[in-house]
C-alpha positions as CSV (number, residue, x, y, z in Angstrom):
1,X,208.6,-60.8,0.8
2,X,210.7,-62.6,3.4
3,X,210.0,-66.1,2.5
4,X,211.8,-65.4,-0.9
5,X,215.0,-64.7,0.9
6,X,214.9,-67.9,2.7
7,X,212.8,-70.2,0.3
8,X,215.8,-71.4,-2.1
9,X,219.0,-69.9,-0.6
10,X,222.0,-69.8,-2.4
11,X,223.2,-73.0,-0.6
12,X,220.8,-74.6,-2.3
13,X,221.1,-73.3,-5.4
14,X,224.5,-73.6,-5.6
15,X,224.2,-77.5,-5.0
16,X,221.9,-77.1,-7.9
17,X,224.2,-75.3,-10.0
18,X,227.3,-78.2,-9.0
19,X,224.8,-81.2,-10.1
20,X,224.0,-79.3,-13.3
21,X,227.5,-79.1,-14.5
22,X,228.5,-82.5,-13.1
23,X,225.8,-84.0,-15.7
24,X,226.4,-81.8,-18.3
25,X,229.9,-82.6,-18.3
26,X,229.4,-85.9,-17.8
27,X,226.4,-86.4,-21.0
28,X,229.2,-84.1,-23.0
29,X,232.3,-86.5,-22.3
30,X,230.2,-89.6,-21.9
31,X,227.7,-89.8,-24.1
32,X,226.8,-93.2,-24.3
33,X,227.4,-94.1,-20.3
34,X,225.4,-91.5,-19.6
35,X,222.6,-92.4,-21.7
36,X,222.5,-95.7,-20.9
37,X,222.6,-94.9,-17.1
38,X,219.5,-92.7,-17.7
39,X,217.9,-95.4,-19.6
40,X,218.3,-98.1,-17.2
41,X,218.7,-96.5,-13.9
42,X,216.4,-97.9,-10.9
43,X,213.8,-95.6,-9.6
44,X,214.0,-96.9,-6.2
């Protein structure tokens, strides 16, 4: 299937990948910033 191969390039994924260790690292070292940011973030 061709639209597989273009659907979610690796570009894309590795952006994914980056933003997924960038808040893992960040929950990990920064608990309780991190929390707090998530709790009282603006959905805008």
């Amino acid at each position: 299937d061709k639209f597989s191969g273009y659907g979610f390039n690796k570009s894309h994924s590795v952006a994914y990948a980056y933003v997924s260790y960038q808040t893992a690292w960040l929950k990990v070292h920064y608990p309780a910033a991190f929390m707090a940011f998530c709790a009282f973030r603006d959905d805008d």
